[in-house]
C-alpha positions in Angstrom: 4.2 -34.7 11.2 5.8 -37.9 9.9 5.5 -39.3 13.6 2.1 -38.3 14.1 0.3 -37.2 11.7 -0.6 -34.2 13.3 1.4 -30.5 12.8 2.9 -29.8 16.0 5.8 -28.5 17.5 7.5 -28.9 21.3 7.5 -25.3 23.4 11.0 -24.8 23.5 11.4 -25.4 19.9 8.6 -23.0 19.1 9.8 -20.2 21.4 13.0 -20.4 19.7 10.9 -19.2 16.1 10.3 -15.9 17.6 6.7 -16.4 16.6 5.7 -18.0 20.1 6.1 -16.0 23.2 7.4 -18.4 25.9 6.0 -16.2 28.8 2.3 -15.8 27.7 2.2 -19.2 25.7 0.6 -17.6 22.8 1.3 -16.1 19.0 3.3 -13.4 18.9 0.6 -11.6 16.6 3.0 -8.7 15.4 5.6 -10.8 14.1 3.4 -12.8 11.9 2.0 -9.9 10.2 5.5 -8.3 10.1 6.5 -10.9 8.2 3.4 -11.5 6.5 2.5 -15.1 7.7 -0.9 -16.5 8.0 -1.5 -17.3 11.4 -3.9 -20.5 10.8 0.1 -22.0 9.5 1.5 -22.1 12.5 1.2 -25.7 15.0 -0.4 -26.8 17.6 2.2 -26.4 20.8 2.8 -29.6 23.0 4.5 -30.2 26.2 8.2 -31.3 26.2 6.2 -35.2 27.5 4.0 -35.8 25.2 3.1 -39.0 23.4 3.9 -38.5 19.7 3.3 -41.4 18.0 5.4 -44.4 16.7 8.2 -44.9 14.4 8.4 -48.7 13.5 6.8 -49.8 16.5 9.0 -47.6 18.9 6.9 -44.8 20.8 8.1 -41.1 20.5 7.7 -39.2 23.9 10.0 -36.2 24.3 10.8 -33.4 21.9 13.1 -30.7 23.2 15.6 -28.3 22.2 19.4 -29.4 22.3 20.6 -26.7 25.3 17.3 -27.1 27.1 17.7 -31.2 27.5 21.3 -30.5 28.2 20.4 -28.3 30.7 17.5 -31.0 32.5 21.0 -33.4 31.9 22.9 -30.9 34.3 20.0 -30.9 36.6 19.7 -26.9 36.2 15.8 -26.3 36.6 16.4 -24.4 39.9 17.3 -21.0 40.3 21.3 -20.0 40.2 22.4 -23.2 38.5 24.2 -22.5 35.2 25.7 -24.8 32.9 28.5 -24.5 30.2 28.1 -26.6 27.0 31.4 -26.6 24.9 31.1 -27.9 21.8 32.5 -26.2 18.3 31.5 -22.8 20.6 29.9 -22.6 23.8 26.3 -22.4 25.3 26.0 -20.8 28.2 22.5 -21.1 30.0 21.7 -20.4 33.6 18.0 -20.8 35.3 15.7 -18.2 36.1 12.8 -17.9 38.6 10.4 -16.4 35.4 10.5 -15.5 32.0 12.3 -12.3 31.8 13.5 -10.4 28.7 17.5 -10.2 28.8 18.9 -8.2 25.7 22.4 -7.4 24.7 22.7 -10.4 23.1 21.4 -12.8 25.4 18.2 -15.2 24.8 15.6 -15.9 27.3 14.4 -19.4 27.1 11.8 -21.4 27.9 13.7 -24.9 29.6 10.8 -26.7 30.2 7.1 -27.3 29.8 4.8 -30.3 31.4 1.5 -29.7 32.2 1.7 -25.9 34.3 5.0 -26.5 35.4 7.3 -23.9 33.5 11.0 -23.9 34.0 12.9 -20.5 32.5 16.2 -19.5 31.4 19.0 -17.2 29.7 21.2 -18.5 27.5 24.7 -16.2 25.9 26.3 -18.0 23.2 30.3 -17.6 22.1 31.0 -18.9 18.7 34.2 -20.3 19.0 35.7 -22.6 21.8 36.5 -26.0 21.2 36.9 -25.2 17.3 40.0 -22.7 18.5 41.2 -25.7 19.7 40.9 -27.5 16.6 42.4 -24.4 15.2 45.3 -25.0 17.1 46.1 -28.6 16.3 45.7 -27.8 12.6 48.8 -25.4 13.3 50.5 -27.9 15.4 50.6 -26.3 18.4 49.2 -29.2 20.4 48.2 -32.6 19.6 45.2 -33.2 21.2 42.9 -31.3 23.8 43.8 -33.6 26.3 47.2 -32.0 26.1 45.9 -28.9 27.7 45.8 -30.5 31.3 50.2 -30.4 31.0 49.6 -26.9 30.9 48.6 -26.2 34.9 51.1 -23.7 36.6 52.3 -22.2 33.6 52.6 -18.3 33.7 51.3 -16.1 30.2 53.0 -13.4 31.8 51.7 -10.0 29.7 50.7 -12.1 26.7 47.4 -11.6 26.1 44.8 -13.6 23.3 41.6 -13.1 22.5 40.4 -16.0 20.5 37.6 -14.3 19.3 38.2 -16.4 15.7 34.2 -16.0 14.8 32.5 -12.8 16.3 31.8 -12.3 20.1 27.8 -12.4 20.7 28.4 -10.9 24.2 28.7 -8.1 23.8 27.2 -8.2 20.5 30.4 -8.0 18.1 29.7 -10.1 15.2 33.1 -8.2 13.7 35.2 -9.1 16.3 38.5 -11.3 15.3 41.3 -12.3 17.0 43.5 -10.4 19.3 47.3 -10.9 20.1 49.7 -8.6 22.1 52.5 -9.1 24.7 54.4 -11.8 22.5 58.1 -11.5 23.4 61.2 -13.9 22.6 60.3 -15.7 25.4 56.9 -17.0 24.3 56.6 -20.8 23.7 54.6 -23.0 22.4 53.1 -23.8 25.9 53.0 -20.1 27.2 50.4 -19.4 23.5 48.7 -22.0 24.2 47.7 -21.4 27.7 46.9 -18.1 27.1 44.5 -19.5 24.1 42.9 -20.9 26.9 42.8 -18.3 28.9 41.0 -16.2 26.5 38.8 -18.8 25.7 37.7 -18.8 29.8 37.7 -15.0 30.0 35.2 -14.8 27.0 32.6 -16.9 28.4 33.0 -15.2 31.5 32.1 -12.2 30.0 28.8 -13.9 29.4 28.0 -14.7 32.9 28.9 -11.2 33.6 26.0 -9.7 31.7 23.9 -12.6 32.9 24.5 -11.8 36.9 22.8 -8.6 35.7 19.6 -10.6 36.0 20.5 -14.0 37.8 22.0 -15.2 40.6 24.5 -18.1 39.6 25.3 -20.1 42.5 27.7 -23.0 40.6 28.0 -24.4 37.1 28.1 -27.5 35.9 29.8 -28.1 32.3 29.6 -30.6 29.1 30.9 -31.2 26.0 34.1 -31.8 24.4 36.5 -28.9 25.5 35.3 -29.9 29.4 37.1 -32.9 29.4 40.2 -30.5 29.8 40.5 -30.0 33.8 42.4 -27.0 33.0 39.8 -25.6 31.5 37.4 -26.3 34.6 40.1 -25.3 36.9 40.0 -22.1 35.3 36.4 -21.5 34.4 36.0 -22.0 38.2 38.7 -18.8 39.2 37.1 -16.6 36.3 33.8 -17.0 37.9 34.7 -17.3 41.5 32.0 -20.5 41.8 32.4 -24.2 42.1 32.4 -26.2 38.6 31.1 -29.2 38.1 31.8 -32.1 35.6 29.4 -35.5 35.6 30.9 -38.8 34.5 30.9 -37.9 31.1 30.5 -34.8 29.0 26.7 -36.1 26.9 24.5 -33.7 29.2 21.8 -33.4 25.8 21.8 -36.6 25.8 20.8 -37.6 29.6 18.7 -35.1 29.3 16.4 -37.1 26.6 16.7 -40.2 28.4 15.8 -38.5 31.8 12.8 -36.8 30.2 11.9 -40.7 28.6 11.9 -42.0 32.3 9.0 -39.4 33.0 7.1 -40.4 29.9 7.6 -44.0 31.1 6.7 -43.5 34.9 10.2 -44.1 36.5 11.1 -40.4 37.4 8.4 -37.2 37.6 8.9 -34.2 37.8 10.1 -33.4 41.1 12.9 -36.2 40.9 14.1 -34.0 37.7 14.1 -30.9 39.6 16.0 -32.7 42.4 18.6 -34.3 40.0 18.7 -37.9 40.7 20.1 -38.5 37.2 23.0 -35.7 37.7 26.1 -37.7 38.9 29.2 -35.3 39.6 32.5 -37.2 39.2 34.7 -33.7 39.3 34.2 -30.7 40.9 36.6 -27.5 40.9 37.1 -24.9 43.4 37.7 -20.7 42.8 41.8 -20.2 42.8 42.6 -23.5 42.4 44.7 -22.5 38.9 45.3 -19.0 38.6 44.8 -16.5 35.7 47.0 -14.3 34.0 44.6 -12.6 31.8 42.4 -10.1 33.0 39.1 -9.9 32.3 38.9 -5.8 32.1 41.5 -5.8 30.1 39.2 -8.6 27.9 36.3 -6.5 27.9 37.9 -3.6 27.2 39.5 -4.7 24.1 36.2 -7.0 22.9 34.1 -3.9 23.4 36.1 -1.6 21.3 36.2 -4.4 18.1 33.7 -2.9 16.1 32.5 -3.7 12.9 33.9 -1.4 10.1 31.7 0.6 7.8 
């Protein structure tokens, strides 16, 4: 409103209220009585380009949600692409031929809107990733994350960790905590930490697991702080048994914006997003490249039985 003088909202920010359903583009009429809110409050819904209006002189013409311009930055708008932003936790988001609802604990999202052209997605979320790493240079167990690459070819042996420091969200455990077992005389600093990571990888796996229920995921591309680490890649890439990605740097939201700016402007359209002629891949892991220790059943297994206490 203090751009344009008008009250009105992107579509992927509006979805995200749960008062705007991103498959029939309309007011979700039940919630607003639900909750008891007049229905003439809610804004007029604009397309992701849209011209905005002016802040000292500058034009504003994009508003989108943070994953869904990270995910235009990876160049996931086609189906089977799935990206991995790691920031303080991490957002997982793949694409999706059509809005479709996903449940146990996942989001549907709506990626895109111009004009008719509608671009879908699913998006898990963990809590906790690259602030477990944080958590672990406050105990002095490493310096900095770019530490974690000395760590390839190490063995965890039975140790097993489950940095679940903040809740798991897939599955839904809001209650779950951390998880240690297996620690012996031999464990050192370097054998914890790699299985940190390790259970850092095997929990977002998990939510690509319950995502492959309803998507196809073909590769992944990844962003953010904690994917600087090319351990972490290596290993994201054997957990999911696809290729992983990484573009020159790790500002995917970021691109995204400016991508979108270049379609307000005339230089790119849409097809040239879909295409990704911004997206440029400097690293790229294969499956089995590092190998894991930590099993994923034996991940799930555990996660699922951390339930919240009554």
């Amino acid at each position: 409103y203090l751009v344009s003088g008008k009250y009105i909202n992107d579509a992927t920010n509006e979805a995200l209220t749960g008062l705007w359903h991103p498959g029939r583009l309309e007011r979700i009429g039940v919630v607003y009585d639900v909750l008891k809110i007049p229905r003439e409050v809610g804004p007029e819904v604009t397309d992701n380009v849209y011209e905005y209006g002016e802040i000292d002189g500058v034009r504003v013409g994009v508003l989108i949600a943070d994953q869904q311009a990270a995910m235009i930055g990876e160049g996931c708008l086609t189906s089977g692409c799935g990206k991995v932003t790691n920031g303080t936790g991490s957002f997982v988001d793949v694409a999706i031929d059509k809005f479709r609802l996903a449940g146990d604990g996942l989001l549907p999202l709506l990626v895109l809107k111009i004009g008719n052209s509608l671009f879908y997605g699913v998006e898990g979320f963990l809590p906790a990733t690259g602030s477990v790493i944080d958590w672990l240079i406050k105990l002095g167990l490493l310096s900095t994350p770019q530490e974690l690459d000395r760590l390839m070819g190490i063995r965890i042996g039975d140790l097993v960790v489950i940095p679940a420091l903040a809740g798991v969200n897939v599955p839904q455990r809001p209650c779950a905590r951390g998880f240690i077992d297996g620690l012996t005389l031999d464990t050192n600093r370097e054998v914890f930490v790699r299985a940190v990571v390790e259970g850092i990888v095997q929990l977002v796996a998990l939510i690509f697991d319950k995502i492959r229920g309803i998507a196809n995921v073909g590769f992944v591309r990844v962003d953010g702080g904690l994917s600087r680490s090319n351990l972490f890649l290596k290993l994201l890439a054997t957990a999911l048994g696809v290729r992983v990605e990484r573009q020159f740097d790790v500002e995917a939201t970021a691109r995204g914006v400016a991508a979108l700016l270049k379609v307000f402007t005339g230089e790119l359209n849409l097809r040239d997003l879909i295409d990704g002629v911004h997206v440029k891949v400097e690293t790229v892991a294969e499956p089995n490249e590092e190998k894991l220790s930590l099993s994923r059943s034996v991940v799930r297994r555990i996660v699922e039985g951390m339930r919240c206490r009554t």
